[in-house]
C-alpha positions in Angstrom: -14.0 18.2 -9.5 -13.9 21.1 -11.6 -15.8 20.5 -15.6 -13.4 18.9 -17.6 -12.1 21.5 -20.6 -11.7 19.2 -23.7 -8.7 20.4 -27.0 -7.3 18.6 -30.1 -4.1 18.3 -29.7 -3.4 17.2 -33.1 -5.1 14.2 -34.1 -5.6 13.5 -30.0 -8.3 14.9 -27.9 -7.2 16.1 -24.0 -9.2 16.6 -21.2 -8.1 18.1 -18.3 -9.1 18.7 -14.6 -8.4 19.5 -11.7 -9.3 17.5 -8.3 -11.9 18.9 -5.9 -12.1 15.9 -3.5 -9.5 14.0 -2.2 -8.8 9.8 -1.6 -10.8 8.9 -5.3 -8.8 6.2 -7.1 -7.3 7.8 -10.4 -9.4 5.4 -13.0 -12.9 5.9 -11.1 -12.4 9.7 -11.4 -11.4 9.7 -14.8 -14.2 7.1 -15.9 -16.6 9.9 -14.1 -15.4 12.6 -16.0 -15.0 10.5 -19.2 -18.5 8.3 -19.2 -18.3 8.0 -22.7 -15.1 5.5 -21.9 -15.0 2.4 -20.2 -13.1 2.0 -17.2 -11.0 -1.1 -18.6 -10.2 1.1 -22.1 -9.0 4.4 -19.3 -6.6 1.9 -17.4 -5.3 0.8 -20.4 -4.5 4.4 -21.4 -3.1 5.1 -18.1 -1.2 1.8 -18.1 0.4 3.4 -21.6 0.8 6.6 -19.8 -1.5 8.7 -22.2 -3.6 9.6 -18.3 -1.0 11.9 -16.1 -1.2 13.2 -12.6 0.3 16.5 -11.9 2.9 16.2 -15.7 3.6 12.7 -14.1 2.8 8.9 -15.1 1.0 6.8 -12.2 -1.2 3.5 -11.7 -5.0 2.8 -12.0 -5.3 2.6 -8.3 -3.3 5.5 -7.2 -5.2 7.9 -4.8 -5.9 11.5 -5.6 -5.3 14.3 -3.7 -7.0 17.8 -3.7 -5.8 20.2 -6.2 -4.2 17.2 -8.5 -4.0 18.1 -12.3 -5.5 15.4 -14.6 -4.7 15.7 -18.1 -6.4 12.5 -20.7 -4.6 12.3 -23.9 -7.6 10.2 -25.8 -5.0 8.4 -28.9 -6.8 8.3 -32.5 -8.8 5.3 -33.6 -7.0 2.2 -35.0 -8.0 2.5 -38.6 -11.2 0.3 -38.8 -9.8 -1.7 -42.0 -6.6 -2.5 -42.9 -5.0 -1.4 -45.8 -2.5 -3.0 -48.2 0.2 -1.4 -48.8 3.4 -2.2 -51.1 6.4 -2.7 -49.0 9.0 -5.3 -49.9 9.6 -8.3 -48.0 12.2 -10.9 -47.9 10.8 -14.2 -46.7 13.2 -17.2 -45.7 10.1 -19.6 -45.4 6.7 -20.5 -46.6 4.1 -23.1 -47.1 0.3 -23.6 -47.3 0.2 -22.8 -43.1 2.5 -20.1 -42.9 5.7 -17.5 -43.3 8.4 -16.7 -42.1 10.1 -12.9 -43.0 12.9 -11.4 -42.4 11.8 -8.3 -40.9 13.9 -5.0 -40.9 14.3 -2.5 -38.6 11.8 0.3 -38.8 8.8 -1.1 -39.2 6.0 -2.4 -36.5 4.9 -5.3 -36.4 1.1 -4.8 -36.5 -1.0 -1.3 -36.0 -1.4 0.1 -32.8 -1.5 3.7 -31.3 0.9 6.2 -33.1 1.6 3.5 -35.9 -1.7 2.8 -37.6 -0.1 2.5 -40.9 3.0 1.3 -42.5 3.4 -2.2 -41.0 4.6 -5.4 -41.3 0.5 -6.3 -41.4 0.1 -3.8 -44.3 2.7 -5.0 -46.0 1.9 -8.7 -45.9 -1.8 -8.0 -46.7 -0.4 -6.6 -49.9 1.7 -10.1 -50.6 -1.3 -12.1 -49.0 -4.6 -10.5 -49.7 -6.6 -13.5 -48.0 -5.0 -13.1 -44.6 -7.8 -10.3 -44.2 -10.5 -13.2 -44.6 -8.6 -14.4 -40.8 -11.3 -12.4 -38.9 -12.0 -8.7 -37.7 -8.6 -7.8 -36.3 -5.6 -5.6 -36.6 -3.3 -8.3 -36.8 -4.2 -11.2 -38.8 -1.6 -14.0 -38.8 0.5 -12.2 -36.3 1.6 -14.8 -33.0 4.2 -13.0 -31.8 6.1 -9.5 -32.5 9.2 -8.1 -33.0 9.8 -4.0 -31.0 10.1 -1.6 -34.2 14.0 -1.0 -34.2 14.9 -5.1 -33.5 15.4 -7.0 -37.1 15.4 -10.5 -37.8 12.8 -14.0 -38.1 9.0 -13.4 -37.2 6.3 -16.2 -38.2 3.2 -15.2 -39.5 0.2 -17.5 -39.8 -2.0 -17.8 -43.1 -5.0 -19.3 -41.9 -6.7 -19.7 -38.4 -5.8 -22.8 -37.7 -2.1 -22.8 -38.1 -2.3 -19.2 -35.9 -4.2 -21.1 -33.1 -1.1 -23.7 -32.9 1.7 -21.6 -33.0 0.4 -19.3 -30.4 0.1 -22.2 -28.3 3.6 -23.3 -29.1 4.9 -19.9 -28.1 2.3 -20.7 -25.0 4.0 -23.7 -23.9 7.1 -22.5 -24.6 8.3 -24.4 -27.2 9.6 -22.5 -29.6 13.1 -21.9 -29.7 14.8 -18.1 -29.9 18.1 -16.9 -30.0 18.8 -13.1 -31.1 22.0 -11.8 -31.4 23.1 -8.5 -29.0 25.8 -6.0 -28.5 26.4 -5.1 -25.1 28.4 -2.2 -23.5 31.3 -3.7 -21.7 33.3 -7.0 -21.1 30.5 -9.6 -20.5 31.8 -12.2 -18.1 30.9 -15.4 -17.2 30.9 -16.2 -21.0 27.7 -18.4 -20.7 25.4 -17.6 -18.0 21.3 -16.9 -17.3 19.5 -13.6 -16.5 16.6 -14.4 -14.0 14.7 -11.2 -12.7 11.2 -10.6 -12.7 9.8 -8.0 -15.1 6.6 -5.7 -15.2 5.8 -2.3 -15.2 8.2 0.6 -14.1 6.8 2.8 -11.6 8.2 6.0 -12.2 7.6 5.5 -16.0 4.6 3.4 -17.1 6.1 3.0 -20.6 9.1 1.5 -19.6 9.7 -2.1 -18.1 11.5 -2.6 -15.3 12.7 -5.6 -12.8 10.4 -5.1 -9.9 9.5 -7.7 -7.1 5.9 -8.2 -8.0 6.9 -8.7 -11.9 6.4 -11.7 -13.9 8.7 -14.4 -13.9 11.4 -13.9 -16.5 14.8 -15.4 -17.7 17.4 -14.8 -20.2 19.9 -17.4 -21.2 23.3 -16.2 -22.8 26.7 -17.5 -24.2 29.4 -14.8 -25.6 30.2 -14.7 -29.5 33.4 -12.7 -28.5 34.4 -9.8 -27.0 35.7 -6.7 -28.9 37.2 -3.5 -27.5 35.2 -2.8 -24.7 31.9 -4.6 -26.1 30.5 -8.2 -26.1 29.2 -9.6 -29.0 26.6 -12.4 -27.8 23.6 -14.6 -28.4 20.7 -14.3 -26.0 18.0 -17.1 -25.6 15.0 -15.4 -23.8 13.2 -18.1 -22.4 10.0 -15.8 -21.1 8.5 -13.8 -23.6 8.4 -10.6 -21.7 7.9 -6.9 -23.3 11.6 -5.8 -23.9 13.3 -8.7 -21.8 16.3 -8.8 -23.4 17.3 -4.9 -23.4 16.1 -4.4 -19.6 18.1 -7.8 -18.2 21.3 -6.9 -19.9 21.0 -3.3 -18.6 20.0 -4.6 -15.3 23.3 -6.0 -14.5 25.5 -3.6 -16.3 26.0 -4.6 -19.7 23.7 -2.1 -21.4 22.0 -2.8 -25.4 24.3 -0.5 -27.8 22.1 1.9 -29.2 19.0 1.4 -27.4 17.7 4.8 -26.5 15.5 3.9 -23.7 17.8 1.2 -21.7 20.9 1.2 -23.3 23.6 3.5 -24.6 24.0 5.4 -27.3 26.3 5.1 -29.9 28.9 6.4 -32.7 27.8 3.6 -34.8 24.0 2.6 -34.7 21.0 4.9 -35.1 19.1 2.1 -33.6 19.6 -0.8 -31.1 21.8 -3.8 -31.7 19.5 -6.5 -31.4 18.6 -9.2 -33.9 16.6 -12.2 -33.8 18.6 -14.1 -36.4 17.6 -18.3 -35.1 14.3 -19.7 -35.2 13.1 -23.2 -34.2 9.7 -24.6 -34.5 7.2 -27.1 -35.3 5.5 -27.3 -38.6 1.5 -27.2 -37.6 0.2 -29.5 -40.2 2.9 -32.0 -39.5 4.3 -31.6 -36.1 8.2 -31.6 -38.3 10.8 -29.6 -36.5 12.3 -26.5 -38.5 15.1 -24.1 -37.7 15.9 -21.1 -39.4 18.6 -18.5 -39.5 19.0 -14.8 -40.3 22.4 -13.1 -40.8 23.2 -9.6 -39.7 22.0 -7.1 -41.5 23.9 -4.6 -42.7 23.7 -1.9 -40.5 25.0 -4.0 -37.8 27.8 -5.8 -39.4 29.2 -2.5 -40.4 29.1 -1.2 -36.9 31.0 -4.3 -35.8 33.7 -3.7 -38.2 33.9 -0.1 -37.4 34.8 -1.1 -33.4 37.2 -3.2 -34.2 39.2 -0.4 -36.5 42.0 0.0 -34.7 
């Protein structure tokens, strides 16, 4: 293989080259040209499609051919402390173990390439200075996450303990979810399930796709009510897959509304109807059941009355 040519691009560093020598698997030839990497850290990077071949995302394993064009988009370090920062948040629970916020849409969950600031994590470190004292990590407290654009009930821990049992209630799937969606089109049966394995798409590493080989998934469902073309409805994903909800409604034809990368667009939303607005759990210091409930927010009830206009 030709020397690699390294540029900024921005705040990301690229490397680029060209294949001299055919049948190399793509993550051996880039951890050759890129030794200061490890192989694990470069399949992660091509798994989030930051490695191309030839303008195009592919897998680890995938088998050069001569003249293929490699370029490696290296992301910028994760920040290497966290920083508070003052962003309001509206909390529906709390007690010595843990919270419970209602988080709105627009802001990540945690830091992680491209978002390394301005996060649920930066915000609660300002409320909660000694969730830093949780360990060396970028998310400390966090046992699950909510996608940037979905709104609604996430749990956050406040000390190690109370993290290490709810993230083995979400293990053993034992904590209850329900959020509620707007689909394109007239849902029927009005209470049925979504099974269809999910991983990886293919042609597009960053999406998620139902593929053979995927990981078991299923998505339970009852209708709210249909209105003018679009079902109101409240999904119960019983997996925890990466966007599960938004690729099993569009896999059967009942599209998210306003979910740019699965959905439809729409008139009304400048983000994707999806809210996880029920919660069920058990308290770790006392094993007590709780429930809890989030209303729609705003930006979603008003597109809801502005369909049904006449």
């Amino acid at each position: 293989m030709r020397k690699r040519r390294a540029r900024p691009i921005g705040s990301l560093r690229s490397f680029r080259f060209v294949v001299e020598r055919a049948g190399t698997r793509l993550d051996k030839s880039v951890s050759e040209k890129c030794p200061e990497f490890s192989r694990s850290y470069l399949q992660k990077l091509i798994a989030e499609g930051h490695i191309t071949v030839n303008g195009r995302t592919t897998k680890a394993g995938y088998k050069l051919s001569t003249g293929d064009r490699i370029i490696v988009n290296i992301p910028p370090p994760l920040p290497s402390r966290l920083s508070p920062e003052a962003i309001p948040l509206k909390l529906v629970y709390e007690d010595d173990d843990l919270l419970v916020v209602d988080k709105p849409a627009g802001l990540t969950t945690h830091p992680a390439p491209g978002h390394p600031e301005h996060t649920l994590v930066n915000a609660l470190l300002s409320h909660y200075p000694r969730l830093a004292e949780m360990g060396a990590t970028l998310r400390p407290g966090i046992v699950h996450r909510l996608d940037r654009d979905t709104s609604g009930l996430i749990i956050v821990a406040k000390n190690t303990r109370a993290q290490l049992n709810l993230i083995e209630q979400f293990r053993s799937r034992s904590v209850a979810k329900a959020y509620l969606v707007l689909v394109k089109g007239r849902l029927t049966p009005e209470r049925g399930a979504i099974e269809a394995p999910l991983g990886r798409d293919s042609a597009d590493r960053k999406r998620m796709a139902v593929v053979t080989a995927g990981r078991e998934a299923r998505t339970d469902y009852r209708v709210i009510r249909h209105i003018d073309g679009y079902t109101l409805l409240e999904a119960k994903p019983q997996t925890g897959r990466t966007h599960q909800i938004r690729v099993h409604f569009a896999a059967i034809g009942y599209p998210v509304v306003g979910d740019p990368v699965y959905g439809v667009k729409s008139p009304y939303l400048k983000r994707q109807f999806l809210h996880a607005h029920r919660l069920a759990f058990r308290l770790p210091s006392t094993g007590q059941p709780v429930e809890l409930q989030s209303e729609l927010p705003e930006d979603l009830e008003r597109a809801v009355r502005e369909i049904e206009e006449p």
